[in-house]
C-alpha positions as CSV (number, residue, x, y, z in Angstrom):
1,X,28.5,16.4,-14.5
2,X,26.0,15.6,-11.3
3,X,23.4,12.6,-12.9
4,X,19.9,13.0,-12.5
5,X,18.9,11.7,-9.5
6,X,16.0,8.4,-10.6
7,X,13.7,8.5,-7.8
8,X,11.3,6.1,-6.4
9,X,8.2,7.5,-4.6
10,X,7.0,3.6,-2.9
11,X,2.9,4.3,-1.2
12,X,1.9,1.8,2.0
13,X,-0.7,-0.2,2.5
14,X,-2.9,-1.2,5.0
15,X,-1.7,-2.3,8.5
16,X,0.2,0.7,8.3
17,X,-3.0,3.0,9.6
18,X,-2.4,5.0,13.2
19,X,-5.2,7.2,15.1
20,X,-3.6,10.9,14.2
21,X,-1.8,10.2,11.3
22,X,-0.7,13.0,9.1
23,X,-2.7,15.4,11.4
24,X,0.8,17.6,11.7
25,X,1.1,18.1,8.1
26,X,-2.7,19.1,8.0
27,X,-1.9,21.8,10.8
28,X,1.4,22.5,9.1
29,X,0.7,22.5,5.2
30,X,-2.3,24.3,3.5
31,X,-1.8,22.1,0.7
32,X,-2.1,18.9,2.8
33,X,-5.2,20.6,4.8
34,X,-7.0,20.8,1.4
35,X,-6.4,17.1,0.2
36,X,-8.1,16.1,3.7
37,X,-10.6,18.9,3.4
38,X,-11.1,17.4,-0.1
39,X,-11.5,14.2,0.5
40,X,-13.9,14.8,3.4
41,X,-16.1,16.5,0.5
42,X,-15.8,13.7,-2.1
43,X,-17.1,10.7,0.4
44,X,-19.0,12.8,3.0
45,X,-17.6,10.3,5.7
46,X,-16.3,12.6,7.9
47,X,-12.7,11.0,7.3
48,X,-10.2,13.1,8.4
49,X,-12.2,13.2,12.3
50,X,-11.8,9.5,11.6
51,X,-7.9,9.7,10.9
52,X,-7.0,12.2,13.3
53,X,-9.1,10.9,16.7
54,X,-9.7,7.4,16.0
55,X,-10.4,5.0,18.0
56,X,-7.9,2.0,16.2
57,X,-10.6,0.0,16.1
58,X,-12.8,2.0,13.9
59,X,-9.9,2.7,11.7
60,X,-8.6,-0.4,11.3
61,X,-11.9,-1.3,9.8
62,X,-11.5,-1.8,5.9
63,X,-13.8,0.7,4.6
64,X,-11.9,2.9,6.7
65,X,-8.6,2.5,6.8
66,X,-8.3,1.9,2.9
67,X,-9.4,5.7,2.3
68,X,-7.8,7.4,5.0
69,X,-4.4,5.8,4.1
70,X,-4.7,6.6,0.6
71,X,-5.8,10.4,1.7
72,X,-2.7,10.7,4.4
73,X,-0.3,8.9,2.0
74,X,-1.8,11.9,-1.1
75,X,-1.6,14.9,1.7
76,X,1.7,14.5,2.0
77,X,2.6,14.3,-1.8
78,X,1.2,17.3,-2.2
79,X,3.2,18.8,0.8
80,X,6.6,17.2,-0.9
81,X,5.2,18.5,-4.2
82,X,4.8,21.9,-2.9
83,X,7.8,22.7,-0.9
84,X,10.1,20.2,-3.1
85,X,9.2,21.2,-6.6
86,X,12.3,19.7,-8.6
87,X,11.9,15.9,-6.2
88,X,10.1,14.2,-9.1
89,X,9.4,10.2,-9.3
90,X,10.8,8.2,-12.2
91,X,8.8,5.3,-10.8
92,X,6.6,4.3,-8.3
93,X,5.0,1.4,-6.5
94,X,2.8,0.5,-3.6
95,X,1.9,-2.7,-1.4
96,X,-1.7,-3.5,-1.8
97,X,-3.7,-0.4,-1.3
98,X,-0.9,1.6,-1.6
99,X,-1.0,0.2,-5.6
100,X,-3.4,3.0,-5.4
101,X,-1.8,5.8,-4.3
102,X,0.8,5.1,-6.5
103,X,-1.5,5.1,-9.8
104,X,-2.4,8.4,-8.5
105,X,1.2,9.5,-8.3
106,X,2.2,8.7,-11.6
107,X,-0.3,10.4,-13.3
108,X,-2.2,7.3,-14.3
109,X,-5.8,8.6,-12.5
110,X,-7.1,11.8,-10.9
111,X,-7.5,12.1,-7.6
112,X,-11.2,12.2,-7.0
113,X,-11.4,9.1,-9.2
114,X,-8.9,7.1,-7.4
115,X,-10.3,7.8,-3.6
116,X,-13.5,7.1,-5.2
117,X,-12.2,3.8,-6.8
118,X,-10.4,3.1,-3.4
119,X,-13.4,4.2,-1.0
120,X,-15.5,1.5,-3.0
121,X,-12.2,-1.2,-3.0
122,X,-12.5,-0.6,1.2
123,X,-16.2,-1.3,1.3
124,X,-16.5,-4.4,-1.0
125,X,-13.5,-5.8,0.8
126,X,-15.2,-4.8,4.2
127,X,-18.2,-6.8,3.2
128,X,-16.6,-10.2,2.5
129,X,-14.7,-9.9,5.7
130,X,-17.9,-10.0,7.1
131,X,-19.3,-12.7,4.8
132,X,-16.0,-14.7,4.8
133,X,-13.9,-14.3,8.3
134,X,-10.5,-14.1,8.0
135,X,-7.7,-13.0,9.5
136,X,-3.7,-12.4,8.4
137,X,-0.6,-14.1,10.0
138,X,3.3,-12.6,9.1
139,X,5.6,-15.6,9.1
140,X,8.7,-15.1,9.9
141,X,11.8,-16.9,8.7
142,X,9.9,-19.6,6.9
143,X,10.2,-20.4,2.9
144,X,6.8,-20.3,0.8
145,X,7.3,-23.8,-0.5
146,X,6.8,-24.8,3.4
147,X,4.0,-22.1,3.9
148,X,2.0,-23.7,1.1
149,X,2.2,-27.2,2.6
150,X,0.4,-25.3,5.8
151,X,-3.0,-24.3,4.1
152,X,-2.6,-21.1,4.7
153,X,-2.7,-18.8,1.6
154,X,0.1,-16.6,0.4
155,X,-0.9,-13.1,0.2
156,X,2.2,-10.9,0.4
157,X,5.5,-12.1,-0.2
158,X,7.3,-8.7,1.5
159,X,11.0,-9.5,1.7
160,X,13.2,-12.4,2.5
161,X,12.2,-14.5,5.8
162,X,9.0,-12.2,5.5
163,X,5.5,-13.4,4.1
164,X,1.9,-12.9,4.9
165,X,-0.4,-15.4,4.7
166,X,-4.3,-15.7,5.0
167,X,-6.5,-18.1,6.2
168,X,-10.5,-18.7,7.3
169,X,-10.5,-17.2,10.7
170,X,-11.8,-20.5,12.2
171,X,-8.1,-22.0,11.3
172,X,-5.7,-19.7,12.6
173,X,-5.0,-21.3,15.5
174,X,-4.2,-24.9,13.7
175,X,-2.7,-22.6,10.8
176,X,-0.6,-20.8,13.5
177,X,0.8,-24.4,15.0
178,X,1.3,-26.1,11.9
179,X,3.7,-23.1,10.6
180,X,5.5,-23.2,13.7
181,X,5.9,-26.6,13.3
182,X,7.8,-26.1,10.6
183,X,10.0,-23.8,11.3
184,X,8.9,-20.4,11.6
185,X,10.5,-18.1,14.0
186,X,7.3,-15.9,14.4
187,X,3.8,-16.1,13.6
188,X,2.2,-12.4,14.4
189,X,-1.4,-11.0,13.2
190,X,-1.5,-8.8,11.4
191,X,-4.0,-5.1,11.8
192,X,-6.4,-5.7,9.1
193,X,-9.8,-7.3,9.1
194,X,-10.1,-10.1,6.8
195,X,-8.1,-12.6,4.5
196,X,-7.1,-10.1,1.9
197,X,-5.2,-11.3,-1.6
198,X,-7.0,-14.6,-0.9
199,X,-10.1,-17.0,-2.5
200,X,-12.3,-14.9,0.4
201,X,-11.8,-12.0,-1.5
202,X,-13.6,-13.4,-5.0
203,X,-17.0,-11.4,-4.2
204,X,-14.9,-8.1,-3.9
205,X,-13.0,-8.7,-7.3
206,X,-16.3,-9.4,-8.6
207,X,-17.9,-5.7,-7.1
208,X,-14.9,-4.3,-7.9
209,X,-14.3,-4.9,-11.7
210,X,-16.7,-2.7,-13.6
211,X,-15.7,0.1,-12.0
212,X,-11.9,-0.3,-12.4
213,X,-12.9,-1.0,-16.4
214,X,-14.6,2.0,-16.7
215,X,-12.2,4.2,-14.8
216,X,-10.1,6.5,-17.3
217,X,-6.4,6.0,-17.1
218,X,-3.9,7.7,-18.5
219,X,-0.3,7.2,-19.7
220,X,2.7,8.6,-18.4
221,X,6.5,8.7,-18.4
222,X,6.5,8.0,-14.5
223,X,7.1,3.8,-14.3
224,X,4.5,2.2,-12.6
225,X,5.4,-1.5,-10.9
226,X,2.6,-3.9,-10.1
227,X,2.0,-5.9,-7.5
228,X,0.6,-9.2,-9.2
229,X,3.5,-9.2,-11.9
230,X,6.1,-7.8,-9.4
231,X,6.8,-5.9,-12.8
232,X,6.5,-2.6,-14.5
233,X,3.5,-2.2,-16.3
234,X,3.0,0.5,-19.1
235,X,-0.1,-1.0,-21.3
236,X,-3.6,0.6,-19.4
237,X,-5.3,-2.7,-20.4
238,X,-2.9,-5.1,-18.2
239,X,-2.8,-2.4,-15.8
240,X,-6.4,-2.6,-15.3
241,X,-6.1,-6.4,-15.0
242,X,-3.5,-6.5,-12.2
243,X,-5.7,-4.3,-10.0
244,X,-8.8,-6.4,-10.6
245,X,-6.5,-9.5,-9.8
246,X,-4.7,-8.2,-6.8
247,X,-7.6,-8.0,-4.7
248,X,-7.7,-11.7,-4.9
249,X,-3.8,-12.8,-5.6
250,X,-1.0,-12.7,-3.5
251,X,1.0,-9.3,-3.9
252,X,4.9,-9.6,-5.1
253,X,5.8,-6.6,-3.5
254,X,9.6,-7.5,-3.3
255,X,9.6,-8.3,-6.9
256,X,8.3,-4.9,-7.0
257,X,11.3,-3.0,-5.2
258,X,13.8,-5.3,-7.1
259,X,12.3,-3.8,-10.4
260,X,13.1,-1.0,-9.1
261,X,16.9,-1.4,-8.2
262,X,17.0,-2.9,-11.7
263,X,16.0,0.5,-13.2
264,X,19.0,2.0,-10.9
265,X,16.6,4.0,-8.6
266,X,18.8,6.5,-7.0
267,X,16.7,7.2,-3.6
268,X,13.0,5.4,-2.6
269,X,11.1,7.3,-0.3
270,X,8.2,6.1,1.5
271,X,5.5,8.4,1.4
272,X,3.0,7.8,4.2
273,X,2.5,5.8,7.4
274,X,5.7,4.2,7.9
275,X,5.7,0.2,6.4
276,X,8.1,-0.2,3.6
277,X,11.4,1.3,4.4
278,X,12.5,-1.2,6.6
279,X,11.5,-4.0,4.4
280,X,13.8,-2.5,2.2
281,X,16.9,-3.2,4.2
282,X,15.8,-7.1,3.9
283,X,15.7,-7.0,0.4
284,X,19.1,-5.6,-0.3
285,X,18.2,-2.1,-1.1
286,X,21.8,-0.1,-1.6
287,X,20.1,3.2,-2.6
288,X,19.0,5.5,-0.1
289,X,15.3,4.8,1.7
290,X,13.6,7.7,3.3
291,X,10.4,7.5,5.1
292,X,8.2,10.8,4.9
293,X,5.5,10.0,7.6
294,X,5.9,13.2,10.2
295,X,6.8,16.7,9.0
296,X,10.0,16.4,10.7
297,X,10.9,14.1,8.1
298,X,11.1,17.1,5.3
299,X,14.6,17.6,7.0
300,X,16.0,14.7,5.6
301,X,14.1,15.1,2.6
302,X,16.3,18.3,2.3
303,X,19.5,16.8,3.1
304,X,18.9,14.5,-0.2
305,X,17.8,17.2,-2.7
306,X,20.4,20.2,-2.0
């Protein structure tokens, strides 16, 4: 007897933003053209001319990047949904924004209501970048009990030897010494344009919380794990609270995956611009990770259901 496969569908977050991205499954896929065409209708942005041409700087811009990722990430959802009906999740997860897009893949939100809910998230963040500068360092190959002596912030704790911190952007460069300092191989920026998961966020939360309370979420049989618990969450009231909380708190995403190996996932795949899959690796992931980010990735997404 062949077991059923217990799938992971993981979503990324932002960093993870290109000029063009997903534009060959909107040339490709009618059902990916619609969720841009959609999308474009819902926040009257203009997003997908934002997506497809750019320039990086413009969409690397929060109240940019947050939406288009989260569009590009559900476009090709619906491709996989379309041409792979029987590849189902049994759980999902996302880093940060893609939290998000993971909601919306297990059937905890509609769609309109999440892009709406993440289009809002993008601007409220944008504006306390501007309010409160800050910018986001990867450290490399340095413990977070050593981190925290730096007065940086932790904001994502990724994989082993791999954590994001944020600081004030008038520090980074005293930040950037003292880590090395202590021992970190690398200290890299990071694409994003503030201090997110981080005290500079608080006015965001604040924007943000009435409309995550009021927001309509459903239950489902698809597992959902959360960022700020590194957890499964199934109760609609905590869920709420971890999204309201992540804006502000660091993000346990590989607490997350492990959750995940513990529920025996079979296969993750990365849906969206490439992040996660790689991370995976680091964090001992035995099952098989597959990174759907370019339509000639639906080969290999073959290869695993037939």
């Amino acid at each position: 007897m062949t077991l059923q496969p217990k799938n992971a569908f993981i979503f990324p977050g932002q960093g993870a933003q290109a000029p063009g991205m997903g534009k060959d499954f909107y040339d490709t896929f009618l059902e990916a053209k619609e969720v841009f065409q959609q999308a474009d209708d819902i926040l009257s942005l203009g997003l997908s001319k934002i997506i497809f041409n750019g320039p990086m700087e413009k969409l690397t811009e929060t109240r940019y990047s947050q939406p288009a990722i989260f569009v590009t990430s559900v476009a090709i959802l619906h491709t996989l949904r379309k041409q792979f009906p029987d590849l189902k999740p049994a759980m999902t997860g996302g880093l940060s924004l893609g939290e998000y897009t993971a909601i919306y893949a297990s059937n905890k939100l509609d769609f309109a209501s999440c892009l709406k809910l993440v289009a809002a998230r993008g601007q409220f963040m944008q504006e306390a970048c501007e309010s409160e500068p800050g910018v986001m360092l990867v450290v490399m190959g340095l413990d977070e009990g050593e981190i925290a002596k730096s007065g940086a912030w932790i904001a994502n704790v990724n994989c082993p030897g791999q954590i994001v911190v944020a600081c004030r952007k008038e520090k980074v460069d005293s930040i950037t010494k003292d880590l090395q300092e202590r021992g970190a191989k690398r200290v890299l920026p990071l694409a994003v344009s503030g201090a997110f998961h981080s005290p500079l966020m608080a006015v965001a939360k604040e924007k943000l919380t009435p409309l995550i309370e009021e927001m309509s979420f459903q239950n489902s049989d698809i597992l959902l794990s959360m960022n700020v618990v590194g957890d499964f969450v199934s109760d609609v009231d905590i869920m709420k609270s971890c999204l309201i909380e992540q804006v502000a708190s660091p993000t346990r995403w590989m607490q997350c995956v492990q959750s995940m190996m513990r529920e025996e996932s079979t296969h993750f795949y990365e849906i969206g611009p490439s992040q996660l899959v790689s991370m995976n690796r680091k964090i001992g992931v035995s099952a098989q990770s597959i990174s759907v980010n370019k339509t000639s990735d639906l080969e290999r997404v073959h290869e695993t259901t037939f």
